[in-house]
KOLVONU-32801 format. One record per residue: chain; residue in three letters; residue number from 0; x, y, z of N, C-alpha, C, O, CB in turn. Coordinates in pm, whole numbers. Atoms other than C-alpha are relative to their C-alpha. Glycine has a CB too. Layout:
BEGIN
titi: A | koldo: Ala | dopa: NUM | n.xx: X | n.yy: Y | n.zz: Z | ca.xx: X | ca.yy: Y | ca.zz: Z | c.xx: X | c.yy: Y | c.zz: Z | o.xx: X | o.yy: Y | o.zz: Z | cb.xx: X | cb.yy: Y | cb.zz: Z $
...
# end
This chain:
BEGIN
titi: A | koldo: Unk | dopa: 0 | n.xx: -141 | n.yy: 12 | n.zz: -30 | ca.xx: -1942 | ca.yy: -1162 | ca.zz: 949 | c.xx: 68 | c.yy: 135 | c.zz: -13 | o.xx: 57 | o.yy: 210 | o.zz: -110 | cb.xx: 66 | cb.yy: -103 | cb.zz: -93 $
titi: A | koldo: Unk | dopa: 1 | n.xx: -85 | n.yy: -158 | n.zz: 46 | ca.xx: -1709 | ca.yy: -843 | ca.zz: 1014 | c.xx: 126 | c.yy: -75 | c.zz: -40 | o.xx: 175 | o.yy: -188 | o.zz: -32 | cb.xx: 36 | cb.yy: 146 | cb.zz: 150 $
titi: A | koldo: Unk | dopa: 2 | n.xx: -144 | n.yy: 35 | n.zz: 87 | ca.xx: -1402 | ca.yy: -795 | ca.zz: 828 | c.xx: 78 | c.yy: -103 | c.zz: 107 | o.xx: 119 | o.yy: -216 | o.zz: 82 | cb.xx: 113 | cb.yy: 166 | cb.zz: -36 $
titi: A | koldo: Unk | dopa: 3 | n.xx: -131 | n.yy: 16 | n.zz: -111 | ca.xx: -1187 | ca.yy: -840 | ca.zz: 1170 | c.xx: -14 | c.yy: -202 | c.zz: 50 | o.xx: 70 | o.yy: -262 | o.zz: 116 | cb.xx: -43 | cb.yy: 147 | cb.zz: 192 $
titi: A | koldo: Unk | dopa: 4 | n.xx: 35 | n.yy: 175 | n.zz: 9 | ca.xx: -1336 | ca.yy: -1263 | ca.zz: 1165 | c.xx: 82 | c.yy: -43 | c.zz: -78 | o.xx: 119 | o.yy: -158 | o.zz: -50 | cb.xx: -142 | cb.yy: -56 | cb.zz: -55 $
titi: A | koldo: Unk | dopa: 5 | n.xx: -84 | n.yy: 84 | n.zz: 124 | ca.xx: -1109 | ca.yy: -1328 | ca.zz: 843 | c.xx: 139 | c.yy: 69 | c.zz: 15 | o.xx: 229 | o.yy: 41 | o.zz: -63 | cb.xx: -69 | cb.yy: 21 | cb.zz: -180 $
titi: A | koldo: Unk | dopa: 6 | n.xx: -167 | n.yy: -110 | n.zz: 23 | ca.xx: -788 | ca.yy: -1064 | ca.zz: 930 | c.xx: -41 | c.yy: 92 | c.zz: -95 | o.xx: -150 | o.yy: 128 | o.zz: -140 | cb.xx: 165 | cb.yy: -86 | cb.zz: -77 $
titi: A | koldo: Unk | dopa: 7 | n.xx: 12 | n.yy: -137 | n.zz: 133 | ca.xx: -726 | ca.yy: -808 | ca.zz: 683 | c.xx: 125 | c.yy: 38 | c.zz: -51 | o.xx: 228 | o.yy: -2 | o.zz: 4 | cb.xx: -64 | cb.yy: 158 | cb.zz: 54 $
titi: A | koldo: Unk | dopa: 8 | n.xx: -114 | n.yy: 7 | n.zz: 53 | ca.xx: -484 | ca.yy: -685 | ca.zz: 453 | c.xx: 80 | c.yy: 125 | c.zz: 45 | o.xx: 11 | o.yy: 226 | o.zz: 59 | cb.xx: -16 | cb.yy: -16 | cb.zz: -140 $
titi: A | koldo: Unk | dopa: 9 | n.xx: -48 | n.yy: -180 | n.zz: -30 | ca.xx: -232 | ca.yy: -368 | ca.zz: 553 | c.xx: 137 | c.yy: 19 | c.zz: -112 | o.xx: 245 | o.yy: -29 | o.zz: -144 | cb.xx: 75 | cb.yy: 37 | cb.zz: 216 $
titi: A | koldo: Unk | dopa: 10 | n.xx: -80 | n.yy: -71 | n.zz: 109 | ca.xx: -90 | ca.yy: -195 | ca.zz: 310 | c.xx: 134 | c.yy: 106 | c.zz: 79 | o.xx: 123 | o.yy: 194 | o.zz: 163 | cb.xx: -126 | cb.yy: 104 | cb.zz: -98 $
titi: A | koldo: Unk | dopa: 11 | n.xx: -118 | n.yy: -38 | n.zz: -86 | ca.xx: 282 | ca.yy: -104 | ca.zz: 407 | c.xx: 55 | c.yy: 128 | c.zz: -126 | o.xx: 169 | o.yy: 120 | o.zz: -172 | cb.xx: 129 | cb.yy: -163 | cb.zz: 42 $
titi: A | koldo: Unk | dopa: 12 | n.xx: -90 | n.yy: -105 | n.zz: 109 | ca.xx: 359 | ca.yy: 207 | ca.zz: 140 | c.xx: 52 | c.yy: 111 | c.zz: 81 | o.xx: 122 | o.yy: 196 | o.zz: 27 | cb.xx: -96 | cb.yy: 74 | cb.zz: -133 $
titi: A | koldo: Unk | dopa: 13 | n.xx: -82 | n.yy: -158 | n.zz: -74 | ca.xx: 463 | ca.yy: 484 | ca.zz: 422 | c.xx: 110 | c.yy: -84 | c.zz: 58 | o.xx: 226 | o.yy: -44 | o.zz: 46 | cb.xx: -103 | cb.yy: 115 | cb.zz: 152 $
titi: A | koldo: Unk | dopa: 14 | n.xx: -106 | n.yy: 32 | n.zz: -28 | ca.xx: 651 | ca.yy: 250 | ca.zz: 574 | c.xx: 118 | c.yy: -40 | c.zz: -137 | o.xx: 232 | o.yy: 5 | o.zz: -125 | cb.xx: -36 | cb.yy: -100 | cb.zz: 92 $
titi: A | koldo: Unk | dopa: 15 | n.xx: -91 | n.yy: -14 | n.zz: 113 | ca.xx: 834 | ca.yy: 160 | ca.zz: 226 | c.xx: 43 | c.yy: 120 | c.zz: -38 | o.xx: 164 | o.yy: 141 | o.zz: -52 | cb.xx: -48 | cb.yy: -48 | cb.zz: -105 $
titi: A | koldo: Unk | dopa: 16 | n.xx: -52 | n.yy: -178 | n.zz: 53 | ca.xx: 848 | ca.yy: 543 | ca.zz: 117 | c.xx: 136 | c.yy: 17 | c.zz: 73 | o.xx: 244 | o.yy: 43 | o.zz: 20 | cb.xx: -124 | cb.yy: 155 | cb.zz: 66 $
titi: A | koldo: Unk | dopa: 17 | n.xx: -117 | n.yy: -48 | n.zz: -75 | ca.xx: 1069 | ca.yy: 585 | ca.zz: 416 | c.xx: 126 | c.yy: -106 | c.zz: 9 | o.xx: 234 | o.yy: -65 | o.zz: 52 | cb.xx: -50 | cb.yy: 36 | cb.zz: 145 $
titi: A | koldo: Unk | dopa: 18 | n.xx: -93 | n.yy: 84 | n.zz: 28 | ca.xx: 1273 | ca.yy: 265 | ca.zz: 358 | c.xx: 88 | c.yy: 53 | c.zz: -94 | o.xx: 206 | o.yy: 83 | o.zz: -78 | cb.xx: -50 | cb.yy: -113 | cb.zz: -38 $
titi: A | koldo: Unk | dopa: 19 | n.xx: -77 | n.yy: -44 | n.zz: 139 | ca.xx: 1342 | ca.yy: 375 | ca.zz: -10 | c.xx: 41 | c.yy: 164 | c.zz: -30 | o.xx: 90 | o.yy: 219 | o.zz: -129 | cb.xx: -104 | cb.yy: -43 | cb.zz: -124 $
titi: A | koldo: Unk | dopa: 20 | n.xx: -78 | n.yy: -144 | n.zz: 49 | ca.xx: 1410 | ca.yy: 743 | ca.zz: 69 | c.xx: -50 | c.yy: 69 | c.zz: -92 | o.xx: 35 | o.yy: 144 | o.zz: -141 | cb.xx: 129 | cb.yy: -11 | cb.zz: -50 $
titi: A | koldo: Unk | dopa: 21 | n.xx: 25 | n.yy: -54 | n.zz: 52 | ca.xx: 1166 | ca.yy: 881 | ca.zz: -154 | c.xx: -124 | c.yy: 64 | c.zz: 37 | o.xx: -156 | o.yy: 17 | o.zz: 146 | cb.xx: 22 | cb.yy: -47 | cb.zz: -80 $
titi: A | koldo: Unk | dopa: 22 | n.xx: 42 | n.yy: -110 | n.zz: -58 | ca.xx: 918 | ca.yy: 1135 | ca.zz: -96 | c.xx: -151 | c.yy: -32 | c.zz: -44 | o.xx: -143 | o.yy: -102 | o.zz: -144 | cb.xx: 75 | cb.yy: 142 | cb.zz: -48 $
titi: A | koldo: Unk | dopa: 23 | n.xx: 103 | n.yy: -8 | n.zz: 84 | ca.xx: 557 | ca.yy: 1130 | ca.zz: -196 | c.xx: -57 | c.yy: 67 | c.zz: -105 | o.xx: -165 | o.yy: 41 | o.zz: -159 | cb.xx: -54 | cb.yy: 4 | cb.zz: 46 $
titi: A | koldo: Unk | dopa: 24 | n.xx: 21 | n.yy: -85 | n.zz: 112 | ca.xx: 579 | ca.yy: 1394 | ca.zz: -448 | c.xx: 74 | c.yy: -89 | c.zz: -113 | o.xx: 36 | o.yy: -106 | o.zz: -229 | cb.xx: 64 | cb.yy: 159 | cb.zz: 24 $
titi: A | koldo: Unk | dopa: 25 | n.xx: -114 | n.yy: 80 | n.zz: 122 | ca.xx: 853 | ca.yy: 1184 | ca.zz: -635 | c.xx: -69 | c.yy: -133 | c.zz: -24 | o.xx: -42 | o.yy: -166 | o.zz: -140 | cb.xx: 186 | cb.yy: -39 | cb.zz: 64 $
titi: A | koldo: Unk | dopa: 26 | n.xx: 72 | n.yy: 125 | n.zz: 58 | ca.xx: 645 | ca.yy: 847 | ca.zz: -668 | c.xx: -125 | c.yy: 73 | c.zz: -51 | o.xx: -142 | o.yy: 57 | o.zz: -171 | cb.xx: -35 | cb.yy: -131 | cb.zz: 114 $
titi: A | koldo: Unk | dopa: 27 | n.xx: 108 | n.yy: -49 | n.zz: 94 | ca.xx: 313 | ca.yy: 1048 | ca.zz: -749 | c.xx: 98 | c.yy: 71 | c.zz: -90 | o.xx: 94 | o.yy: 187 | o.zz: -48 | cb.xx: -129 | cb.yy: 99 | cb.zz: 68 $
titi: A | koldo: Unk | dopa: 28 | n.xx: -39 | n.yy: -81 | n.zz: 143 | ca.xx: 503 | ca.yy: 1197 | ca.zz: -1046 | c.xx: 44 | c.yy: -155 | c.zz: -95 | o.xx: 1 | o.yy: -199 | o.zz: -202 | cb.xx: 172 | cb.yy: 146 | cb.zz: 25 $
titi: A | koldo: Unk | dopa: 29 | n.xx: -41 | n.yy: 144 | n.zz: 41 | ca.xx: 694 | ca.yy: 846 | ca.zz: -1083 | c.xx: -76 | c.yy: -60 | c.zz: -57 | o.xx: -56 | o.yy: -87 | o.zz: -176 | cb.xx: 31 | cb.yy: -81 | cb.zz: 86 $
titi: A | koldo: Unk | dopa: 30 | n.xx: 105 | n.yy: 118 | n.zz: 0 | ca.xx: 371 | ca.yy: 615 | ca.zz: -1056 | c.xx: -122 | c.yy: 25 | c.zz: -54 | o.xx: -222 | o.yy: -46 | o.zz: -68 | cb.xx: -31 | cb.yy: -46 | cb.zz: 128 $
titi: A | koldo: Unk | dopa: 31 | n.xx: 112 | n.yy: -74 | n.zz: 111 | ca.xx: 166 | ca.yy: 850 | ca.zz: -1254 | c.xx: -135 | c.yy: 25 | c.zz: 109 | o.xx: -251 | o.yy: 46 | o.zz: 73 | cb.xx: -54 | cb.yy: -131 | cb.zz: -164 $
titi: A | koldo: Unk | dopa: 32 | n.xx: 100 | n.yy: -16 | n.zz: -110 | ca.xx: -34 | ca.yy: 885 | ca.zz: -935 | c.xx: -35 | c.yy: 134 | c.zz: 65 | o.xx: 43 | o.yy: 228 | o.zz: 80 | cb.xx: 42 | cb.yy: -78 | cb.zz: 101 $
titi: A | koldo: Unk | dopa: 33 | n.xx: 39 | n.yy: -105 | n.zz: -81 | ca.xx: -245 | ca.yy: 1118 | ca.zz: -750 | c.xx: 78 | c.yy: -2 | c.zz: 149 | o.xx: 135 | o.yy: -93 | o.zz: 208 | cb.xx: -157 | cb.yy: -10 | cb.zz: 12 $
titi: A | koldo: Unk | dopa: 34 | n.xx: -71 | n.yy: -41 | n.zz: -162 | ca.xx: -119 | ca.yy: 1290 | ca.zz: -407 | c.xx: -75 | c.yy: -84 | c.zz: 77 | o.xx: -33 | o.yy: -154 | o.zz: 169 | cb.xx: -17 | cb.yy: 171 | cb.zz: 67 $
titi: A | koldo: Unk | dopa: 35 | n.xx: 132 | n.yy: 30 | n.zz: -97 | ca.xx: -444 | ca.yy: 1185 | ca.zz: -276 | c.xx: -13 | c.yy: -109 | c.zz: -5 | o.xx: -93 | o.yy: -163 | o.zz: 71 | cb.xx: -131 | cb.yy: 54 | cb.zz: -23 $
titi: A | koldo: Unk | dopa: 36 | n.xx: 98 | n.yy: 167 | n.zz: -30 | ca.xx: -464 | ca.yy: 816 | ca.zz: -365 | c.xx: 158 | c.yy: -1 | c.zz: 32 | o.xx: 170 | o.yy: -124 | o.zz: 35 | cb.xx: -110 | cb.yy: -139 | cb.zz: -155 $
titi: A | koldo: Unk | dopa: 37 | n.xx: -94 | n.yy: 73 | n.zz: -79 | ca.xx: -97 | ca.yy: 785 | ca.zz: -231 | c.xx: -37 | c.yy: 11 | c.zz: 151 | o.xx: -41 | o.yy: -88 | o.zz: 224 | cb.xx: 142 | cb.yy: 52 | cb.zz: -28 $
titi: A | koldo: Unk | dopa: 38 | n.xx: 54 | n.yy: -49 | n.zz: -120 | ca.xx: -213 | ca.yy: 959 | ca.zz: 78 | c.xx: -58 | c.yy: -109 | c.zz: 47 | o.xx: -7 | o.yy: -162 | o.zz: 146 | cb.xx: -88 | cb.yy: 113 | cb.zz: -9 $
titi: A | koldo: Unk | dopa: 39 | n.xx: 94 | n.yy: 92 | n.zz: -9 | ca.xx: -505 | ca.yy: 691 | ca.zz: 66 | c.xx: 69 | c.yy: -136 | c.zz: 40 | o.xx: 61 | o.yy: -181 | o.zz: 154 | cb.xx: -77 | cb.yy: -4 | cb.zz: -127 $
titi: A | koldo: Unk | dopa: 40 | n.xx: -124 | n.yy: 96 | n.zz: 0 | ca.xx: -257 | ca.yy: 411 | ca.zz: 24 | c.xx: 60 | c.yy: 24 | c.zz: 144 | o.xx: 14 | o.yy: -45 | o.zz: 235 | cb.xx: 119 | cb.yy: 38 | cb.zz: -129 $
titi: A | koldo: Unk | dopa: 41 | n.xx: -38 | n.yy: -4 | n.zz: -132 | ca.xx: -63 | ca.yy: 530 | ca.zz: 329 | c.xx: -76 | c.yy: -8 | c.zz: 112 | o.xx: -23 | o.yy: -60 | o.zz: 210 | cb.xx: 54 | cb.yy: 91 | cb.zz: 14 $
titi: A | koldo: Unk | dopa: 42 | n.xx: 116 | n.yy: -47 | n.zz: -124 | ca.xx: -357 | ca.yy: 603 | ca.zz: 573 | c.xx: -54 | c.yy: -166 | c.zz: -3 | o.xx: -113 | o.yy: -209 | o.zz: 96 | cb.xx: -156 | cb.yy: 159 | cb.zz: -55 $
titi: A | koldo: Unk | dopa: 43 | n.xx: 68 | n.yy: 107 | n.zz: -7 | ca.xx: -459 | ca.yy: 253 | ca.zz: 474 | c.xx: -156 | c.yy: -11 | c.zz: 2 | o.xx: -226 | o.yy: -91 | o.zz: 63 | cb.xx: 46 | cb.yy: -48 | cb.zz: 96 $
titi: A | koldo: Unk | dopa: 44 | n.xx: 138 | n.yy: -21 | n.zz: 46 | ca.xx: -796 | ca.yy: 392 | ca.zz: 325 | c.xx: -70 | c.yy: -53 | c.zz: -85 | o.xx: -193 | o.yy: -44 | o.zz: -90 | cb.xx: -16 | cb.yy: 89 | cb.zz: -32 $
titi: A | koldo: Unk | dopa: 45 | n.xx: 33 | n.yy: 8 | n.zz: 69 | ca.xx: -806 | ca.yy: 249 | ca.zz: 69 | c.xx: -156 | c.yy: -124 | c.zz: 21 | o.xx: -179 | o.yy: -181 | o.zz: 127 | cb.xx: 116 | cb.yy: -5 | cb.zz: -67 $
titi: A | koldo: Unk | dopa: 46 | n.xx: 85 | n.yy: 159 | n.zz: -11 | ca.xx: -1109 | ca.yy: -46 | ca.zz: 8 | c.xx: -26 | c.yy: -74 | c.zz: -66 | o.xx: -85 | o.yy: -175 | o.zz: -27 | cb.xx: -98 | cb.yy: -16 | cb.zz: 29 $
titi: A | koldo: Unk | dopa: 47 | n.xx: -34 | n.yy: 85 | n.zz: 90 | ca.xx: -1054 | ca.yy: -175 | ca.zz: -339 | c.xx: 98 | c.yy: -1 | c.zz: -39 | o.xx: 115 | o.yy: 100 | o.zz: -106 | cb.xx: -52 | cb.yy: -3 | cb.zz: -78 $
titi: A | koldo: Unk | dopa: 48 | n.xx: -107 | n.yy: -12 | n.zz: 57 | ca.xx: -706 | ca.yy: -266 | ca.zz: -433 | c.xx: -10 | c.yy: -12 | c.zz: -146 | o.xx: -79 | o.yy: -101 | o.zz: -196 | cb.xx: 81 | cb.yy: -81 | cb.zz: 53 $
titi: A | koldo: Unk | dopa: 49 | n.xx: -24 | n.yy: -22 | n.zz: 101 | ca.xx: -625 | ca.yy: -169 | ca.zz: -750 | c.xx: 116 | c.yy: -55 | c.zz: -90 | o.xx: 208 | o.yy: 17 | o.zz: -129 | cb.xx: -6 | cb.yy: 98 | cb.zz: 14 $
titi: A | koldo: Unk | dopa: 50 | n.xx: -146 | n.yy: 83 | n.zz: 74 | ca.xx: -375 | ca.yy: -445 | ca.zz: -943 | c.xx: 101 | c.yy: 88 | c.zz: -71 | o.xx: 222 | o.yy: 66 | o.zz: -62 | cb.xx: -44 | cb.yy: -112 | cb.zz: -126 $
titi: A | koldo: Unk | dopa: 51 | n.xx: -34 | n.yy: -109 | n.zz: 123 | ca.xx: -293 | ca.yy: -148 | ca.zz: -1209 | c.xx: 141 | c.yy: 48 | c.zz: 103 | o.xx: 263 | o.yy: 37 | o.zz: 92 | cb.xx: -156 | cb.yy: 158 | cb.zz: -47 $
titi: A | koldo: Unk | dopa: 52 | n.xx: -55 | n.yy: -142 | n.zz: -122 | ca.xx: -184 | ca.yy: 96 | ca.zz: -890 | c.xx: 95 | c.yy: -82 | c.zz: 46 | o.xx: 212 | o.yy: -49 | o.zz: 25 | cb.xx: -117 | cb.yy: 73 | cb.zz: 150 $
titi: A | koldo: Unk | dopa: 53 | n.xx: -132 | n.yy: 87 | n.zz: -42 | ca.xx: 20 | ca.yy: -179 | ca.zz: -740 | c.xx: 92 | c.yy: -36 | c.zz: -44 | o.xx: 189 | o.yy: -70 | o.zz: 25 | cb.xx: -6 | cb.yy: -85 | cb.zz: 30 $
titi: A | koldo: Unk | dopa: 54 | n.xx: -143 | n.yy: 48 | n.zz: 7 | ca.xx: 250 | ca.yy: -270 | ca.zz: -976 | c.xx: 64 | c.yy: 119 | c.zz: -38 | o.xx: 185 | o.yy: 126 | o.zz: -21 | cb.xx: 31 | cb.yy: -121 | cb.zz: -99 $
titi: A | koldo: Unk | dopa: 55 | n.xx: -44 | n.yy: -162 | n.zz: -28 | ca.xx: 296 | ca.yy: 108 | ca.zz: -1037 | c.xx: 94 | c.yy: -13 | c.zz: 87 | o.xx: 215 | o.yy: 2 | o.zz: 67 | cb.xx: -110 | cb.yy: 107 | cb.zz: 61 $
titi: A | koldo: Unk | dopa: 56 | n.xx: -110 | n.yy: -92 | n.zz: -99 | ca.xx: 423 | ca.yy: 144 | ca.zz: -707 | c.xx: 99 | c.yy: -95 | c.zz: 5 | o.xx: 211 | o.yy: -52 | o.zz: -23 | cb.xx: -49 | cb.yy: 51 | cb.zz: 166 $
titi: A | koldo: Unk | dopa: 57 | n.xx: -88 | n.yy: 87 | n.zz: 57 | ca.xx: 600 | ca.yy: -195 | ca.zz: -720 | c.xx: 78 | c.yy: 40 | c.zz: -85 | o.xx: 179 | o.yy: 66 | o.zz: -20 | cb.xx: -49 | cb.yy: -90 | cb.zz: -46 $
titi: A | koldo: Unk | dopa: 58 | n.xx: -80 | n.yy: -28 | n.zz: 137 | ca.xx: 780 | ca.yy: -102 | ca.zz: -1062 | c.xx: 94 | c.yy: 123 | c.zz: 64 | o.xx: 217 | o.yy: 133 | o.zz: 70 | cb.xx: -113 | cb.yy: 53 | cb.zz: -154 $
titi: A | koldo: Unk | dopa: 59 | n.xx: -113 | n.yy: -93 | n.zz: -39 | ca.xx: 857 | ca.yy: 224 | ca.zz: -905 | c.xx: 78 | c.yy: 30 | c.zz: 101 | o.xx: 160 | o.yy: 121 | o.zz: 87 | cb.xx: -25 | cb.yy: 85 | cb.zz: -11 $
titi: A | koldo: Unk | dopa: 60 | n.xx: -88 | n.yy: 35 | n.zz: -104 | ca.xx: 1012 | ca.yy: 141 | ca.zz: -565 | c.xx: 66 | c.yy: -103 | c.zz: 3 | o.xx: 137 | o.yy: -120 | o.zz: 103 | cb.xx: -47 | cb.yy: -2 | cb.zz: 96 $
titi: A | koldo: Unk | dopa: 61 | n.xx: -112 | n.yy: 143 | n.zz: 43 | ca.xx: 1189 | ca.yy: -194 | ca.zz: -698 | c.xx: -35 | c.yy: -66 | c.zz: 120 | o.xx: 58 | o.yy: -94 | o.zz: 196 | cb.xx: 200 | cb.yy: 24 | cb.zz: -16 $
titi: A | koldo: Unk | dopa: 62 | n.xx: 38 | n.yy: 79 | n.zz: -74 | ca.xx: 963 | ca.yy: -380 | ca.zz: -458 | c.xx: -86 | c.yy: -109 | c.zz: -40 | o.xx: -144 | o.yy: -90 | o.zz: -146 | cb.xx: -42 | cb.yy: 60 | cb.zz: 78 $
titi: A | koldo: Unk | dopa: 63 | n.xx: 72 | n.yy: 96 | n.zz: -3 | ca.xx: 780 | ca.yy: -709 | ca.zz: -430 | c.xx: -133 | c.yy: 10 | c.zz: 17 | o.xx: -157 | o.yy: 117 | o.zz: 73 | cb.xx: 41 | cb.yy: -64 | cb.zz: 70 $
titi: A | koldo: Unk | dopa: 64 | n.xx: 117 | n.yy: -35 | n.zz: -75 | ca.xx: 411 | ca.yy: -739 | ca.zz: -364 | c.xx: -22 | c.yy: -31 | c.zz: 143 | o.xx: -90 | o.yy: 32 | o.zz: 224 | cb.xx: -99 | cb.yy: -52 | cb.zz: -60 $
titi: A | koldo: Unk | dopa: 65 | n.xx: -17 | n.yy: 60 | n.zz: -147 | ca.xx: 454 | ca.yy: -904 | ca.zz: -60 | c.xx: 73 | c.yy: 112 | c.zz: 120 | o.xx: 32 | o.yy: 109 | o.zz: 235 | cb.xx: 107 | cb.yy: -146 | cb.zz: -18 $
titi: A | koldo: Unk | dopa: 66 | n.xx: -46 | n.yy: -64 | n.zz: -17 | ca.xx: 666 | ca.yy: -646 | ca.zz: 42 | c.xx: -101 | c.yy: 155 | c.zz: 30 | o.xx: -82 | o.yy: 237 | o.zz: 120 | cb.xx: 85 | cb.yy: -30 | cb.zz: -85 $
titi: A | koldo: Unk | dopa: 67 | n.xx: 113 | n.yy: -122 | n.zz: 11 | ca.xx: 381 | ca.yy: -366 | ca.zz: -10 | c.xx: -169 | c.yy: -51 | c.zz: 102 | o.xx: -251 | o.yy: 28 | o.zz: 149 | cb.xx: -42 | cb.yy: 19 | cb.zz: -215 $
titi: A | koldo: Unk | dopa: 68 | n.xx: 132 | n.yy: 25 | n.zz: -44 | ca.xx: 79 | ca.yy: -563 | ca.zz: 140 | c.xx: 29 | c.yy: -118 | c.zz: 117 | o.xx: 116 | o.yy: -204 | o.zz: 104 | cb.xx: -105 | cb.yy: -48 | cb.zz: -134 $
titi: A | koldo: Unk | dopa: 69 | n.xx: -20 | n.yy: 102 | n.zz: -71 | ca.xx: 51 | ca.yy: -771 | ca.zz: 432 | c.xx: -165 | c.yy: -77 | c.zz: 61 | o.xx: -278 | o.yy: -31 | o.zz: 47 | cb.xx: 102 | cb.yy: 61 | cb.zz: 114 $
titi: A | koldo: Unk | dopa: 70 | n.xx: 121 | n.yy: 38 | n.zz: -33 | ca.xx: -195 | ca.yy: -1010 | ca.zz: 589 | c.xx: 1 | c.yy: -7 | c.zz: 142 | o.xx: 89 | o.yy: -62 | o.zz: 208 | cb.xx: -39 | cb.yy: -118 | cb.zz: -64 $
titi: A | koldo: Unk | dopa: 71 | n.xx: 16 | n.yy: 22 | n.zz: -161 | ca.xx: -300 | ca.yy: -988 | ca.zz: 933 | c.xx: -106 | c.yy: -72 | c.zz: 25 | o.xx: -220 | o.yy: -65 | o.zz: -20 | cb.xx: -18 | cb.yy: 124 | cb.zz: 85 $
titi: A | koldo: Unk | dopa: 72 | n.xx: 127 | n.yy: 82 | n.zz: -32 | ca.xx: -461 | ca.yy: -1248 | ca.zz: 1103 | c.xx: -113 | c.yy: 32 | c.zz: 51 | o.xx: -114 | o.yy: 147 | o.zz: 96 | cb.xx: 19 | cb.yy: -81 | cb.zz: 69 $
titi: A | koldo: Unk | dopa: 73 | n.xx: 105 | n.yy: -43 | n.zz: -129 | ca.xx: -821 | ca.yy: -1260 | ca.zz: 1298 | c.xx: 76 | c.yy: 10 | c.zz: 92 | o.xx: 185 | o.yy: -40 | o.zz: 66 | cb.xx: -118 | cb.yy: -95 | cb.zz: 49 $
titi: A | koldo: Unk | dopa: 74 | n.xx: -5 | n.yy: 51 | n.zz: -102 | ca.xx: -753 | ca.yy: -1232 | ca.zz: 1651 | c.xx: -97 | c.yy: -122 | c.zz: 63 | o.xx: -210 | o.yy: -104 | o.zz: 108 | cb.xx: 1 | cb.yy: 97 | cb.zz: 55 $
titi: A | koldo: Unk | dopa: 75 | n.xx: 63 | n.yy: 141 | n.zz: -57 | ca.xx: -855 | ca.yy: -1602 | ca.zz: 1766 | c.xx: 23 | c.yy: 32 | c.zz: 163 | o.xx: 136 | o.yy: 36 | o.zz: 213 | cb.xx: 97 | cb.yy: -167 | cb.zz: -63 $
titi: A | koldo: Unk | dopa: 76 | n.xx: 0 | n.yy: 9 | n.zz: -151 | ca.xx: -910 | ca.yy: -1564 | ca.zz: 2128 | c.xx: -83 | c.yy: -82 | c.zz: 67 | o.xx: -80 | o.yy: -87 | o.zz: 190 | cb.xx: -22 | cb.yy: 112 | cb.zz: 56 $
# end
């Protein structure tokens, strides 16, 4: 089975960054985070979510989880 049979999850943090007006230098300092795993996060690289890392960024953009992650369906065709 490939991933793209069950959907998959997309991680929405560049699009939030630019909602909330803050920069990626200012949440990696915020969220106690590396440049590079926000980077990761944005690029949608990541391949194990990390509960810890999420409510980090949660806590520090006054967002929801739902709000940060989304589910996309298979395409059923």
């Amino acid at each position: 089975m490939e991933e793209s049979d069950y959907g998959y999850i997309r991680i929405r943090l560049d699009e939030l960054i630019k909602e909330k007006g803050i920069s990626k230098n200012k949440l990696s300092h915020r969220a106690e985070m590396q440049r590079t795993q926000i980077n990761q996060y944005c690029s949608n690289k990541v391949t194990r979510l990390d509960t810890a890392v999420l409510a980090r960024i949660c806590s520090t953009l006054d967002c929801r989880i739902e709000d940060l992650l989304e589910f996309i369906p298979p395409d059923k065709e």
